[in-house]
C-alpha positions in Angstrom: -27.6 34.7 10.6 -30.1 32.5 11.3 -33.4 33.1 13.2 -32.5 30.6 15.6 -29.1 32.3 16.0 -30.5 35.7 16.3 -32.7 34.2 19.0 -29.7 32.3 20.9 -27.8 36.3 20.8 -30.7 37.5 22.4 -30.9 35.5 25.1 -27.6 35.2 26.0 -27.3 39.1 25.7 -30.1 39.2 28.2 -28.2 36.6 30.4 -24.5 38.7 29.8 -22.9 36.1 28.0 -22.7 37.3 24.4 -19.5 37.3 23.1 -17.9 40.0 20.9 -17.5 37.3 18.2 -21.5 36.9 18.1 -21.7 40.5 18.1 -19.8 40.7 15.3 -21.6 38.4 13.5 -25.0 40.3 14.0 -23.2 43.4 13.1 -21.9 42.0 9.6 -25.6 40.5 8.9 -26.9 43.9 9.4 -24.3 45.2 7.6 -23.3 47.9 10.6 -20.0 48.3 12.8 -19.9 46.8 16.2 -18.6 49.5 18.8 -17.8 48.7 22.5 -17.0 51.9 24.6 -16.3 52.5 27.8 -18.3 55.1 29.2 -17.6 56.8 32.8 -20.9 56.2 35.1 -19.9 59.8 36.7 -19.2 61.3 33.7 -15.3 61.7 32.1 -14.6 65.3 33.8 -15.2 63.5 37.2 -13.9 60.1 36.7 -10.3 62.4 35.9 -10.5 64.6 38.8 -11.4 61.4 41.0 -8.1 59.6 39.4 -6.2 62.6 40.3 -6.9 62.7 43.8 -6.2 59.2 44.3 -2.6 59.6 42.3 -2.0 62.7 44.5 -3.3 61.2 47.7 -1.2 57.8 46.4 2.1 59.8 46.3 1.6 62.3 49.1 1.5 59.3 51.3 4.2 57.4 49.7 6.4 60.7 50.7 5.0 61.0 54.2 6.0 57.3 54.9 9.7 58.1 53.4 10.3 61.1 55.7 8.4 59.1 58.8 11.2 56.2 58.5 13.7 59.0 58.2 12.6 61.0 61.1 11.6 63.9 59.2 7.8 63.4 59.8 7.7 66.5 61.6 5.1 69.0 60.1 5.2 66.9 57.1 1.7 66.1 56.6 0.3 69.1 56.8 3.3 70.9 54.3 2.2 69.0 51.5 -1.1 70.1 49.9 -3.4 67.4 48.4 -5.2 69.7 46.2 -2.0 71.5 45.1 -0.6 67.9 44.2 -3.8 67.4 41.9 -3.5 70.4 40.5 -0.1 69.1 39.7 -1.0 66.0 38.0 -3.8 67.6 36.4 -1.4 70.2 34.7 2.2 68.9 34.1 1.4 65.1 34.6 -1.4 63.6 32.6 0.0 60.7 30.6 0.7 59.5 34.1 -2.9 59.6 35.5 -4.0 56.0 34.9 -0.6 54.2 35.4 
């Protein structure tokens, strides 16, 4: 890489609009490996438990809506646990998580 380019990758890294291609290349020249990771602003224990509730809360109210259009709503909502539900996903149901 040039000077010019290594000015150009600069900029547009300060402007967001480096490419992974660039990146690349500026990894090669310094002979290193380019790594892009993903890492949870909350941390990864929380970002799981938060994706747990929503799967739980997700499916709790997909099964309070059934037994409402059945007329079976009665006592319903309060019968099925939101934390026991996690605790489900959390323990028998993890591939299923992020789907």
């Amino acid at each position: 890489m040039t000077a010019g380019s290594v000015s150009g990758l600069e900029k547009r890294e300060a402007r967001g609009t480096a490419t992974v291609a660039r990146l690349r290349q500026a990894a090669e020249a310094l002979d290193c490996d380019l790594r892009i990771a993903f890492v949870p602003r909350k941390g990864l224990q929380r970002a799981v438990e938060e994706q747990t509730m929503r799967k739980a809360s997700e499916e709790r109210n997909r099964i309070v809506h059934s037994m409402r259009l059945e007329a079976q709503d009665s006592g319903v909502a309060r019968s099925l646990a939101e934390a026991a539900d996690a605790e489900s996903w959390l323990t028998g149901r993890t591939r299923e998580i992020w789907d």
